[in-house]
N, C-alpha and C positions, 0 to 999 in steps of 0.2 A: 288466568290471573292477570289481572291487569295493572301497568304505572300507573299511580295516582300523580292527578294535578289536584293541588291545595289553594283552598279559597285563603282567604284572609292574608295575614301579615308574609304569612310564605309562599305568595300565590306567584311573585316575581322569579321565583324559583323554577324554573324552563322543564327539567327532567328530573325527577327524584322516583326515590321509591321506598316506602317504609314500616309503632307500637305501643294500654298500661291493664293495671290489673280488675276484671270483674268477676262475679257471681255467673255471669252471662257468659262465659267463654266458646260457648259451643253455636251460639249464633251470633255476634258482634264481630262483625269486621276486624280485621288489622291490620298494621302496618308493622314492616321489618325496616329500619333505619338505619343508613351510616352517617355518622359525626366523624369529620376531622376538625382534631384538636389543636394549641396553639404550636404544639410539640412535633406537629406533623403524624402526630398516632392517630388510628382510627376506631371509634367506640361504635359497637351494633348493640341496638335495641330495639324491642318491639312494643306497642302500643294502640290504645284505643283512637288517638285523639293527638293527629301527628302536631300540630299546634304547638297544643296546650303545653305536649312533652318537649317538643322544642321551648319553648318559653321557660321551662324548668331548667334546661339544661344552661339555657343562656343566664337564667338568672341566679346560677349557681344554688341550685336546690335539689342535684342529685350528687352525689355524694361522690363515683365516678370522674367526674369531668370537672365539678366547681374547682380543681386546681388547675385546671389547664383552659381555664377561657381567653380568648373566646372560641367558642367553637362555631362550623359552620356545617349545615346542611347539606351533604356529599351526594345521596340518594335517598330515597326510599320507594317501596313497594308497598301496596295493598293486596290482601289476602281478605277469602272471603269469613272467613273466622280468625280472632284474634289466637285460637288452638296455634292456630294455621301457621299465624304470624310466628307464633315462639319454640313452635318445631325449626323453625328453618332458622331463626336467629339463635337455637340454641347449638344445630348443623354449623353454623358460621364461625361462632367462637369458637368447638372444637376445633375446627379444621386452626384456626390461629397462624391463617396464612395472609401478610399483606397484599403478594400478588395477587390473589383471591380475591380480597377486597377488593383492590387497584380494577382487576377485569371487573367485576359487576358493576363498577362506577363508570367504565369507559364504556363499555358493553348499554350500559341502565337497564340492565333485569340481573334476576338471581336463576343462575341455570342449574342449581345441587335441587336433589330432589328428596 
């Protein structure tokens, strides 16, 4: 599994690694994402269409995060099913550890399995 680099508006973003929801789960890519927010907290999600969801997030259209904008783009990773992407981002919030978070962003990959 590989870091994704992002085309378009987040392509200026150096290293990321990152996730939304379809019919399609079992063959459509994903991504597992961290956001940090204005508060210093760190939100994971996973998604189709790392973009689009960032867009959302910025534009306060998830419900999560539109009280703490603005938020920025920390990491994210692509998996090659978005299944993929939301096992491991649903491993992440369990865990509900920052240093956790902190090493996958300095680190840029996700080493839980």
């Amino acid at each position: 599994m590989k870091s994704a680099q992002a085309s378009g508006p987040l392509a200026h973003l150096v290293e990321r690694s990152a996730g939304h929801r379809t019919g399609e789960d079992s063959i459509m890519k994903g991504y597992v994402y961290i956001l940090k927010r204005k508060n210093d907290s760190y939100y994971v999600g996973s998604t189709i269409d790392i973009d689009k969801r960032f867009d959302e997030h910025q534009n306060g259209l998830v419900e999560a995060t539109k009280y703490l904008l603005p938020v920025a783009l920390a990491f994210f990773k692509e998996y090659p099913t978005i299944l993929q992407a939301r096992q491991i981002e649903y491993k992440l919030k369990r865990l509900k550890s920052r240093k956790i978070i902190e090493r996958i962003i300095s680190d840029k990959d996700i080493q839980i399995k």
